[in-house]
C-alpha positions in Angstrom: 84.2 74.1 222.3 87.7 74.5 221.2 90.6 74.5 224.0 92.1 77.6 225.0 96.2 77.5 224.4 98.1 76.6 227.1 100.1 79.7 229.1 103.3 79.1 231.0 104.3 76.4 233.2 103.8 77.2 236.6 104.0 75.3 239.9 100.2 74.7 241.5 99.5 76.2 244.8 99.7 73.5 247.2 95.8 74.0 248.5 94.9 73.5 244.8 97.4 70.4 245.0 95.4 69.0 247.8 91.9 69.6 246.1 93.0 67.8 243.0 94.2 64.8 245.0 90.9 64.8 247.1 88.9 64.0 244.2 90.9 60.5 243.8 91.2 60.0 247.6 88.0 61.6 249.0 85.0 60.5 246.2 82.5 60.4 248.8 82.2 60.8 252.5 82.5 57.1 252.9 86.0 57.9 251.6 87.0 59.9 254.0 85.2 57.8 257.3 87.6 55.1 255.6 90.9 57.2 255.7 90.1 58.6 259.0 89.1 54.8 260.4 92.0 53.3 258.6 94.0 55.7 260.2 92.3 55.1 264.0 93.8 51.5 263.5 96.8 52.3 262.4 97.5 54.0 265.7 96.2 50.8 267.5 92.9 52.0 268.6 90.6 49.1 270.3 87.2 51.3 270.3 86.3 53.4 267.5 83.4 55.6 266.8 81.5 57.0 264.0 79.1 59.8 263.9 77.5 61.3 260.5 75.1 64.0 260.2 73.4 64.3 257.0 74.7 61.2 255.3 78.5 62.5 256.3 78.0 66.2 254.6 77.5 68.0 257.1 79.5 66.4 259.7 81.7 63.7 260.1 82.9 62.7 263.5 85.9 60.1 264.2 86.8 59.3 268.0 89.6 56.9 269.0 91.7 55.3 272.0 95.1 54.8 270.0 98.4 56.5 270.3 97.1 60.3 269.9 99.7 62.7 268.4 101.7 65.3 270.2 101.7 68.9 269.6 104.6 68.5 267.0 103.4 66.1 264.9 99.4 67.5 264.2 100.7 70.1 261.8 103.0 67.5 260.1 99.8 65.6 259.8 98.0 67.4 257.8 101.2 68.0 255.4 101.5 66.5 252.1 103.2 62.9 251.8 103.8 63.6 255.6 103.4 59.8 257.6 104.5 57.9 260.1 104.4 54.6 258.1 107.0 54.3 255.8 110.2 53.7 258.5 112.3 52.5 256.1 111.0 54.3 253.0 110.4 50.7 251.3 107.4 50.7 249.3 107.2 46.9 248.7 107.3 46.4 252.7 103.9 48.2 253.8 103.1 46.7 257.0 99.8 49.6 257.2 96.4 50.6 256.4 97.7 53.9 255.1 101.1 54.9 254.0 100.4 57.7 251.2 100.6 60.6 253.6 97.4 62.2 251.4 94.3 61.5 253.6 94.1 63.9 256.0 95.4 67.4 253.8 92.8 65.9 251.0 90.2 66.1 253.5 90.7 69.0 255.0 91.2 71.0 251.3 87.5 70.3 250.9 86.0 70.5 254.8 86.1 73.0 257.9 88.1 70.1 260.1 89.4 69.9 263.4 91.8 67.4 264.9 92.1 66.8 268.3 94.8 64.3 270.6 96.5 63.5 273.1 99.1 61.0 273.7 99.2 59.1 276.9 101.8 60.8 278.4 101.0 64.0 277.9 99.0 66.5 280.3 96.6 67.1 278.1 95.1 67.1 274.6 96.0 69.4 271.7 93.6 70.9 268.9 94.2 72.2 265.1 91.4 73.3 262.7 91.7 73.7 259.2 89.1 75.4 257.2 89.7 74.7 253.0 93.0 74.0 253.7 94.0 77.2 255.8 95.7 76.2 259.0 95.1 78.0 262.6 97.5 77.5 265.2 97.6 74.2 267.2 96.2 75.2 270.9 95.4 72.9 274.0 92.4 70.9 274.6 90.7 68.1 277.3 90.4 65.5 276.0 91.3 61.8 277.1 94.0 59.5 275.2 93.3 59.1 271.8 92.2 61.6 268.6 89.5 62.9 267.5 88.3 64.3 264.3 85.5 66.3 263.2 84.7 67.2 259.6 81.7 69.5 258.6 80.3 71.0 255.3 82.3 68.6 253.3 83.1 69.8 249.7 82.1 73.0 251.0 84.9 74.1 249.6 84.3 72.5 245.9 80.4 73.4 245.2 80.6 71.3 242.3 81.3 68.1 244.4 78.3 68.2 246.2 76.3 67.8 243.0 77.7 64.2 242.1 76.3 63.0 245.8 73.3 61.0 247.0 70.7 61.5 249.4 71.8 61.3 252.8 70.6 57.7 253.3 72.3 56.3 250.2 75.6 58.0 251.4 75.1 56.8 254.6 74.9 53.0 253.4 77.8 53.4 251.6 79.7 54.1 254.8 77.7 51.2 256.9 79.0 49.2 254.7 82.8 50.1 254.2 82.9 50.6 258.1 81.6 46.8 258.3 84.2 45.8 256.0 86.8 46.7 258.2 84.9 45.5 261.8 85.4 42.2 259.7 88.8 42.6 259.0 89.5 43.9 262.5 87.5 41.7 265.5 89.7 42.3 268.5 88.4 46.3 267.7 85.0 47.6 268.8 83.1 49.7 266.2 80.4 52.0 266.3 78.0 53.9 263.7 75.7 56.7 264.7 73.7 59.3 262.0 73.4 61.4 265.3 70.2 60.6 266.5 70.4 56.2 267.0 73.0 53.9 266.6 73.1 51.9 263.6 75.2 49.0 264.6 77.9 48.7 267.8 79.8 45.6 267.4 81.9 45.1 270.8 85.9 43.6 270.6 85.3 40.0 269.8 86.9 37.3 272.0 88.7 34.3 271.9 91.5 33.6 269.1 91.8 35.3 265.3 89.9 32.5 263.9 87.0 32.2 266.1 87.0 36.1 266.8 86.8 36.8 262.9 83.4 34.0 263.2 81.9 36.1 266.2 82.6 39.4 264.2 81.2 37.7 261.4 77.9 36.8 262.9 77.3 40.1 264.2 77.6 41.5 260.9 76.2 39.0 258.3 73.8 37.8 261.1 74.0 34.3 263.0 72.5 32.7 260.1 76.0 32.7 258.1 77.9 31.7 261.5 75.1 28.5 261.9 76.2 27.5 258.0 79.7 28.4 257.2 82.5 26.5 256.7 86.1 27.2 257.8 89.0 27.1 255.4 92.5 27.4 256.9 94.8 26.1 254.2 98.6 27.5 253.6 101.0 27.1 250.5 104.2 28.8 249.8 104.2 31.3 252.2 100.5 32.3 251.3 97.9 31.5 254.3 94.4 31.6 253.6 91.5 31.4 256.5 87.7 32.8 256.5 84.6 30.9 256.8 82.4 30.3 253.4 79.1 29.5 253.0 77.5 26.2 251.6 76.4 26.2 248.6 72.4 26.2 249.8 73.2 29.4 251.4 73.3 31.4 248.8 72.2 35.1 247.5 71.1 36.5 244.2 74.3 38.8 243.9 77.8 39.1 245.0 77.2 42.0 247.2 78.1 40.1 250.3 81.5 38.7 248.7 83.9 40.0 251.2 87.6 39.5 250.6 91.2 41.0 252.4 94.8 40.9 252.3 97.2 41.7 254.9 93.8 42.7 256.9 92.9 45.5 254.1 89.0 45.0 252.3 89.8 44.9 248.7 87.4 44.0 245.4 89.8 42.1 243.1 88.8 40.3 240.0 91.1 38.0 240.3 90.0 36.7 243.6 86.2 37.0 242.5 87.2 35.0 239.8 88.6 32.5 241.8 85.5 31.9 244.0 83.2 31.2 241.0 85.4 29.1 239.8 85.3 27.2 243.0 81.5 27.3 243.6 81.0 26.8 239.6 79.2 22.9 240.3 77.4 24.3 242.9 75.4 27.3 242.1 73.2 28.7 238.6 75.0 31.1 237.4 72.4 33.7 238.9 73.2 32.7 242.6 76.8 33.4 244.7 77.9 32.4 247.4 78.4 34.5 250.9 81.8 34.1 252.3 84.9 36.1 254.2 88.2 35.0 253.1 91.6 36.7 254.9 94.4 36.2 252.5 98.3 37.2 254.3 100.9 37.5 251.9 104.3 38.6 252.5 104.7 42.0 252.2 107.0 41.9 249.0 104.4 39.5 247.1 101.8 42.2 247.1 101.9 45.4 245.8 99.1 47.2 247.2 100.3 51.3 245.5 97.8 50.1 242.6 94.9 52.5 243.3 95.0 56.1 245.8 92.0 54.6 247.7 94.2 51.1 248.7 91.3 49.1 247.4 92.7 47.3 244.8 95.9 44.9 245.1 98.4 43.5 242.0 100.1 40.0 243.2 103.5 39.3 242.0 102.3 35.3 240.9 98.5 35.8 240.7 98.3 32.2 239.4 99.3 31.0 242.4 97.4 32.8 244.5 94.3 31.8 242.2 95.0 28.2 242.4 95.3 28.5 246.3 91.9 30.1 246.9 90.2 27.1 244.0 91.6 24.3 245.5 90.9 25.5 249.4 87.5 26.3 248.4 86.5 22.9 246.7 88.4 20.9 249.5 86.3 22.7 252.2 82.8 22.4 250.3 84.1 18.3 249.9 84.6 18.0 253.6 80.8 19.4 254.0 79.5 15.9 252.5 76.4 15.8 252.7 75.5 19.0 254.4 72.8 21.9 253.8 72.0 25.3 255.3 70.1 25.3 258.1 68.1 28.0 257.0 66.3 25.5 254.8 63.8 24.5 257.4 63.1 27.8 258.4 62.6 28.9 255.2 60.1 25.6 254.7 58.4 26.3 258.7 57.4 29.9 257.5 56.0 28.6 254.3 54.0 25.9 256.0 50.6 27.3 257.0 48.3 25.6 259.5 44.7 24.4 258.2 42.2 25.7 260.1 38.8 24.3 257.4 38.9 21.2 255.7 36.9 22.4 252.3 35.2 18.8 252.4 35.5 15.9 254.8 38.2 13.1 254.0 37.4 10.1 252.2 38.0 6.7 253.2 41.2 5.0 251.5 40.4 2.8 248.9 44.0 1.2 248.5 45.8 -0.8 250.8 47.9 0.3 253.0 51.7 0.2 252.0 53.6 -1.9 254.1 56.9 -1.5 256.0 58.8 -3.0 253.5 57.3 -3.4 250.6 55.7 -6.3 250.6 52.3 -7.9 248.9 50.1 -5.1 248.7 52.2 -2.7 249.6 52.4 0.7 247.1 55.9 0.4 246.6 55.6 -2.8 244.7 53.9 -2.0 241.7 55.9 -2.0 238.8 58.0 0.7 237.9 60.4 0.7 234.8 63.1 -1.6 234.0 66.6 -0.3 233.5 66.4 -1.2 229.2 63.2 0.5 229.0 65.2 3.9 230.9 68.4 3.2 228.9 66.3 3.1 225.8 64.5 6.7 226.7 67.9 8.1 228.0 69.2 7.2 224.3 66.6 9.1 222.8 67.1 12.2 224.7 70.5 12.3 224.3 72.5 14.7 221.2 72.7 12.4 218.5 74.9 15.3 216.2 77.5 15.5 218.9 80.6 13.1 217.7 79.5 10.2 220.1 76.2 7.6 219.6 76.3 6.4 223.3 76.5 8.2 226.3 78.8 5.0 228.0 81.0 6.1 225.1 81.9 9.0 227.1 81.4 8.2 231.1 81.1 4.3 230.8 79.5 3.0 234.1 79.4 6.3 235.7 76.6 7.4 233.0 73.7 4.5 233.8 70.1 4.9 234.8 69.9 1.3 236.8 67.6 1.4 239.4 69.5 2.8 243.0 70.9 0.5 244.9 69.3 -1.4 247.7 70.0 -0.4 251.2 71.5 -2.8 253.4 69.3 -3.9 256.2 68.5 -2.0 259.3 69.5 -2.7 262.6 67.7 -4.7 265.0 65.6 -2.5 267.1 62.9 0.1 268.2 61.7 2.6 265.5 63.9 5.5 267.1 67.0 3.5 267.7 67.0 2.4 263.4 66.6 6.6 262.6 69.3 7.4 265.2 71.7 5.1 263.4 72.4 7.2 260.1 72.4 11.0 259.6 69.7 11.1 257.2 67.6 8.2 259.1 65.4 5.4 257.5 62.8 6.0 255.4 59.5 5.6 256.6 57.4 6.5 253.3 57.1 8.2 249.8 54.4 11.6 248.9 53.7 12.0 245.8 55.7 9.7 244.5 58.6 12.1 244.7 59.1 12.8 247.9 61.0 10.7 250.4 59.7 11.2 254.1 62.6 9.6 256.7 62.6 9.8 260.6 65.5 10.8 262.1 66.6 11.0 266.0 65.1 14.1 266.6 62.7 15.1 263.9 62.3 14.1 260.4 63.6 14.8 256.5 61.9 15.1 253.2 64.7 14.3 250.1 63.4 15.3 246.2 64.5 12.4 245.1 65.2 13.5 241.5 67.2 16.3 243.0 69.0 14.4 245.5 70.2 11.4 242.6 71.0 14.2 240.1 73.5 15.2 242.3 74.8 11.7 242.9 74.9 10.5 239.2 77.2 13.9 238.5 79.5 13.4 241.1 79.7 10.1 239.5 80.4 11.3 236.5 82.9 14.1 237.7 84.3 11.3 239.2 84.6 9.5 236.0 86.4 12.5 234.1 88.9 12.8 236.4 90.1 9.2 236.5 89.7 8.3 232.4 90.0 12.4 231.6 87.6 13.9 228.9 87.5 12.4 225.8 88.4 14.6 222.5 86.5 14.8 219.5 89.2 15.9 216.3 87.5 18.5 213.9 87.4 16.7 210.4 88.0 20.8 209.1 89.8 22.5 212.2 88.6 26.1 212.7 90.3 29.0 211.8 89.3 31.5 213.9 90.4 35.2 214.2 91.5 37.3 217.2 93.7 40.0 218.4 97.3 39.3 218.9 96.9 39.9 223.4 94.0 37.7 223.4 95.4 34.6 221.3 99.0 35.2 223.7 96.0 34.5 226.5 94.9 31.8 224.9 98.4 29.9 223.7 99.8 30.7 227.3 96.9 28.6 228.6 97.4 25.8 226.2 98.2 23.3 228.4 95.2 23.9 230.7 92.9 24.5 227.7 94.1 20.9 226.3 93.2 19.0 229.6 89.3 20.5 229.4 89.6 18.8 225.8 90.3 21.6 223.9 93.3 21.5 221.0 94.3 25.3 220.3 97.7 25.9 217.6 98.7 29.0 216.8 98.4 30.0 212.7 100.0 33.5 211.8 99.5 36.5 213.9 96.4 36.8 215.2 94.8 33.7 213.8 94.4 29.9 215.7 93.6 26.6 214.6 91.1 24.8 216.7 92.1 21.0 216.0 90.0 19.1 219.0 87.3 19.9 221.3 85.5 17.9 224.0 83.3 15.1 223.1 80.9 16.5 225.7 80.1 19.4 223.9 78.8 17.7 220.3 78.1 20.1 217.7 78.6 23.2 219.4 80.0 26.8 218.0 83.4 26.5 218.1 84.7 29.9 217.3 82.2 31.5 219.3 83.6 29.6 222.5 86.9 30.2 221.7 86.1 34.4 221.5 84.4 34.1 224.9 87.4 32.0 226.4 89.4 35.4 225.6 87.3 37.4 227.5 86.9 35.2 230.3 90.5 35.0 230.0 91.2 39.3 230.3 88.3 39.5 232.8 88.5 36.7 235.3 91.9 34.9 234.2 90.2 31.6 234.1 88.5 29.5 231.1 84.9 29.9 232.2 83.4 29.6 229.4 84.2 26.3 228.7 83.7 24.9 232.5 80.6 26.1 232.7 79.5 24.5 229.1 80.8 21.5 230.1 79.4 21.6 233.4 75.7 22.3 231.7 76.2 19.6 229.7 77.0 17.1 232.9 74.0 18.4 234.5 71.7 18.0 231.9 72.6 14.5 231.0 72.9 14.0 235.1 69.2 15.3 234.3 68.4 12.6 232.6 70.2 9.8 234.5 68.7 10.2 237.3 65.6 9.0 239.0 62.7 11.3 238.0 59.9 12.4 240.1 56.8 10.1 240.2 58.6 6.9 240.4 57.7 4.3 243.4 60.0 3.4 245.2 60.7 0.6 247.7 62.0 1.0 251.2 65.2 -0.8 250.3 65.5 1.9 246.9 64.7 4.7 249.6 66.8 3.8 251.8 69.9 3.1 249.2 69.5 6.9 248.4 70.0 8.3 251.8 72.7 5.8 252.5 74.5 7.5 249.3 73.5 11.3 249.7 75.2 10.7 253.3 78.4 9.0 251.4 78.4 11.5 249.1 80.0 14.7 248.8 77.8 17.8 247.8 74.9 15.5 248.0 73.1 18.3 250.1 72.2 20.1 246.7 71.5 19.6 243.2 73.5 21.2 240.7 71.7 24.1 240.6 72.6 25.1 244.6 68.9 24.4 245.6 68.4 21.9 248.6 67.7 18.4 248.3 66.5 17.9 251.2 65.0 19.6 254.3 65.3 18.7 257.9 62.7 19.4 260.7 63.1 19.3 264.3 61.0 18.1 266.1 60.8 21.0 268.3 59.8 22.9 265.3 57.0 20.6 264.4 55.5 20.7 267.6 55.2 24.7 267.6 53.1 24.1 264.2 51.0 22.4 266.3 50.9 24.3 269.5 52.5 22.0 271.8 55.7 23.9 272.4 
């Protein structure tokens, strides 16, 4: 279809005006319950509530305590570019929600709406409706202090709108969720949501300071679970201040969905800061599992420009780097002060899987070994021999890449890399069984299942450790620990790499050349559009060099961090960690047991292996006595 030739210029109607800006600013009815929430703040509202009928198209109601507007000022409200939030006409000092002065005349180009409000002062309430745009005259109302807006048949006015819309329950999540967005940006303000017959969530004003307020809100929304295992950050640098809670590690969900971030108290989805969290969780989890968290970033006004997007959901920061390296380094520093620490909802998790035995298939035989002893002693289990430290070098040798620029794993971590037996524990204190567990978080070990399972009693219940899982995580700390203080070792290409890019992504690249170099990688520039890898991590052995470097770019444009190579060199840690480490089906003594816990509890992360599962799980013993119906 060829385009028709364009006739004279002409000024648009302003209703037309409106309708083209509602279809950046209104997308959805979630939109506009955002604009018109936003807005409810704004005013300094401390109860708001939300009705919608039909998934928001055929009504939407919005009902607030805040300032209310006079007679004067509804008609001005519903203007274009018409707002009481600009005082000084700065754009770079927005100290609002909303400040675009488009909301409420996008809205009401495409709806029948009616506003209604009253100020405090004033003997009564005033009332305008707008149908597609068309104003009636304002009139007086009853009503108490505060405003309240109705919107029905939405997009009634655009037919063709109404097409690209869900069902009603789809639309209705949407707004659930954007409305609990800003209940967590917001605690000290009630919320409510209603689709007219129940009420989907009420969340009351929650109390105490901003910092254990935003926790209370928190729980209500994500659910007491993510109160009972989140960590607080509260960390400041250069005029940035950064608080929220973050989950551990072991508490964890298959996507990013509940990933919830704001700045200056406005829900945003920024790249940048999503980039920034994986980066910080990046030893913790697979790459299939995120973290939950709520982090409330306050910038000065003039550092943040948030006129990016007609929606306010995206942000640009004047020195992102800074702001990147603020939410990294708060993040690992949090999840290092956790120690040895897992999510609580581990042993629920483990109590609902355990079901009790009502039929034993065939009556229990009679032991036919001896009994292990308390500490290992003659004719105990745990003294059989198990193998020697050259026999587990030796196999360790064998497993490891042979092609990879290094014969020897010690060439690389030295001491940290070494599959000697664990460490004895030192003795336990003189005493009765229960005052020896109450001594140490993890308790003393009382025996081994399987040969892979570490049973300990604790003060008030007991803990089983994977012992594979729980000294992988300790040999790679070790070896993290390693590469910090000696630095990665480099491995010089006998015929450097030429590889081939597009001049924006090899600027990425060169301007990260410094940070590049310290992960072990030796980037130079060679014409335009071309670079010369000269050096790349020991670590990584034979490995596709100008494949890495290509996805290094991308990370680079999408997430403004060298992924890529982390993560490869992180797999690599793990695996050989993998291997390092005690495997499952080895005896162990009570002193070797008891070495382990002793070191998970000295250890930080040790609550997880490197893949974010547990490696460990802790039962009350409360809990264990409702499995056996004495509670």
């Amino acid at each position: 279809m060829s385009l028709r030739t364009a006739l004279t210029i002409r000024r648009l109607p302003d209703t037309l005006v409106n309708q083209i800006a509602a279809g950046e600013v209104v997308e959805r009815p979630a939109s506009a319950v955002k604009e018109l929430v936003e807005n409810a703040i704004d005013a300094g509202a401390m109860h708001i509530d939300v009705t919608m009928v039909d998934g928001g198209k055929a009504l939407i109601l919005v009902q607030d305590d805040g300032r209310g507007m006079g007679p004067d000022e509804l008609p001005l409200a519903v203007e274009r570019h018409a707002t009481s939030k600009l005082p000084d006409d700065d754009l770079f000092d927005i100290g609002f929600l909303g400040f675009r002065g488009e909301a409420l005349p996008s809205i009401a180009s495409v709806s029948r709406m009616t506003i209604t409000s009253r100020t405090a002062d004033a003997d009564s309430a005033w009332m305008l409706a707008i149908d597609a745009g068309l104003r009636q005259p304002v009139e007086p109302a009853a009503m108490p202090k505060g405003t309240r807006v109705e919107v029905r048949d939405l997009f009634h006015a655009t037919p063709a709108r109404l097409k690209f819309l869900k069902a009603a329950r789809t639309e209705l999540q949407h707004a659930q969720d954007m409305l609990q967005r800003l209940a967590m940006a917001h605690p000290a303000v009630a919320f409510s949501l209603s689709d007219g017959t129940r009420t989907l969530f009420r969340y009351h004003a929650a109390p105490g300071d901003l910092f254990d307020a935003r926790l209370g809100r928190l729980a209500a929304v994500l659910g007491r679970d993510f109160a009972d295992n989140a960590l607080a950050v509260d960390t400041e640098r250069e005029g940035l201040h950064l608080r929220g809670h973050i989950g551990l590690p072991t508490y964890n969900r298959g996507n990013a969905q509940q990933q919830y971030l704001f700045v200056n108290g406005r829900p945003v989805k920024d790249r940048l800061l999503q980039g920034a969290v994986r980066g910080a969780y990046q030893d913790y989890l697979a790459h299939d599992r995120h973290p939950v968290l709520a982090l409330y970033l306050d910038v000065p006004p003039r550092e943040v420009d948030v006129n990016v997007h007609p929606a306010k959901a995206e942000v640009r920061f004047r020195d992102s780097a800074l702001v990147r390296g603020l939410i990294v380094s708060a993040l690992r520093h949090t999840l290092d002060q956790a120690g040895h620490r897992a999510s609580t909802s581990i042993a629920g998790t483990a109590l609902d899987a355990l079901q009790p035995v009502h039929q034993l298939a065939a009556p229990l035989a009679p032991p036919r070994l001896p009994l292990p002893l308390p500490h290992g002693g003659a004719g105990s289990l745990w003294s059989q021999a198990r193998p020697s430290s050259g026999q587990i070098n030796r196999a360790l040798q064998a497993q490891a890449p042979q092609s990879g620029g290094f014969e020897d794993l010690g060439a690389v971590f030295g001491a940290a890399y070494s599959a000697a037996p664990l460490p004895q524990g030192r003795p336990l204190p003189e005493g009765p069984a229960d005052e020896q567990a109450s001594a140490f978080p993890l308790g003393v070990a009382r025996g081994q299942v399987h040969n892979t399972y570490i049973v300990a009693q604790t003060s008030d219940g007991i803990v089983i450790v994977d012992q594979h899982a729980a000294h992988e995580r300790l040999v790679y700390e070790r070896m993290k620990a390693a590469l910090a203080d000696s630095g990665l070792k480099r491995q010089m290409l006998l015929i450097p790499e030429v590889v081939e890019l597009d001049e924006p992504a090899c600027d990425r690249l060169l301007a990260r050349r410094e940070e590049l170099e310290n992960l072990g990688l030796v980037l130079e520039a060679f014409g335009a559009g071309v670079l010369v890898v000269r050096e790349i991590p020991a670590l990584l052995g034979d490995t596709d060099v100008i494949g890495l470097v290509r996805d290094l770019a991308d990370d680079l444009a999408e997430w403004d961090q060298a992924l890529s190579l982390q993560d490869r060199l992180a797999d690599v840690c793990a695996t050989m960690a993998c291997h390092g480490s005690v495997r499952a089906g080895r005896r162990l003594n009570q002193a070797e047991m008891d070495g382990l816990l002793r070191q998970m509890e000295a250890t930080p992360h040790s609550g997880q292996c490197n893949h974010g599962r547990p490696t460990y799980v802790e039962l009350k013993l409360k809990d264990i006595e409702k499995l056996f119906g004495r509670r």
